[in-house]
Structure formats: structure tokens, C-alpha cells
N, C-alpha and C positions, 0 to 999 in steps of 0.2 A: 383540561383541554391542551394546554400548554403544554403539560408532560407528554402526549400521544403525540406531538407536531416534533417535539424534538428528535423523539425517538423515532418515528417514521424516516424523519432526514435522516438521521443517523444510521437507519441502515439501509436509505438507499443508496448514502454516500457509501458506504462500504460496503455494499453491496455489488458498486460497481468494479471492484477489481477482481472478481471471480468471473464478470462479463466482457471484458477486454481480450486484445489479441497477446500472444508470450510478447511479441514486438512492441503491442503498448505497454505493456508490464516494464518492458525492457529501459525504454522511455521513460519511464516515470521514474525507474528505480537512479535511473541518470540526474534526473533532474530533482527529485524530492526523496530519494531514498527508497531503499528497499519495503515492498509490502508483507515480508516478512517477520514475523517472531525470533526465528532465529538470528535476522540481520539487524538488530536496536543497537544503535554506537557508534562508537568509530567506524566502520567499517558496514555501516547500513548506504554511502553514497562512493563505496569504492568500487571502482569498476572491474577487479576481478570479479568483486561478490554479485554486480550486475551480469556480466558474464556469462559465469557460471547458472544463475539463477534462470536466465536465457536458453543456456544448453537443457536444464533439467524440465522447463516448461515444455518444451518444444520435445521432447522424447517422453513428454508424462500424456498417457493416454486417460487419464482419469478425466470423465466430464466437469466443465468449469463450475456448474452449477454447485456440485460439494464443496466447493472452495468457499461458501459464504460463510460458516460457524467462523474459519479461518481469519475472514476478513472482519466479521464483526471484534473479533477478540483483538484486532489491530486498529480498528476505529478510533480509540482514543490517542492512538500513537499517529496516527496519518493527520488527524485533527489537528493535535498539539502542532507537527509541522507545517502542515498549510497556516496557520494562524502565524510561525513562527518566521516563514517565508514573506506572508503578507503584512507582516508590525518592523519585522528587523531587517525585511530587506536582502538578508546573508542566508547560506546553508544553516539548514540546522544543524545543532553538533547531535543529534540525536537518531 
């Protein structure tokens, strides 16, 4: 039962960045890093990569719904930083 409670959160917390505006995407990538695969590192809280990432939502006509495999496969990375944000205080380096 424990396992189904986790996993349920788990993708409704990642779930929710496929549900958001580019503008909140935009935001968050400011503030907690990019919710991309291809942005994990240095350069997941740089704001060209926010930028950019901005400009391509905002001209990507693809419904956001497709975006949750996306977002599940970055669950454990979004995770790690909120917990990293919430223990240390600091940006993640991640």
C-alpha cells in the first residue's frame, strides 16, 4: 500500500510540469532548475538555458499533456532538488 502512495505522488508531482504555463516552466527553471533531461548540471539554473527553454515552449505547438513520460523520467532529478533546496538551503549544483 505504501508502494501505490508513493508512486501515485510521484507522478502527480511530475506530473505537474507538463500542466503548467511556458511562463511557469520559466519560473521554476529560475528558481529550481531546468525540468529538462537535457539541462542536468551546470547549466540546468543558467539563465540562457532558462531563456532559451522559454523561447522553444512558447513556439512548441505540441499539447502539454505529451510531456508527462518527459516529466516522469525527470522525477527523480526534480525530487533530489526540492529535498536539496529544502535540507541545504543553497541552489542545487545539480
Amino acid at each position: 500500500m505504501k508502494k501505490i502512495i508513493l508512486v501515485s505522488s510521484l507522478l502527480l508531482f511530475c506530473g505537474c510540469a507538463a500542466v503548467h504555463s511556458p511562463y511557469d516552466l520559466y519560473t521554476w527553471c529560475q528558481n529550481m532548475g531546468s525540468s529538462r533531461l537535457s539541462s542536468i548540471g551546470a547549466k540546468a539554473q543558467d539563465p540562457a538555458t532558462c531563456n532559451t527553454e522559454l523561447d522553444e515552449d512558447l513556439a512548441d505547438r505540441t499539447p502539454r499533456i505529451l510531456y508527462i513520460p518527459r516529466d516522469v523520467a525527470m522525477s527523480p532529478v526534480i525530487a533530489a532538488r526540492v529535498i536539496w533546496v529544502a535540507l541545504g538551503m543553497t541552489e542545487p549544483p545539480f
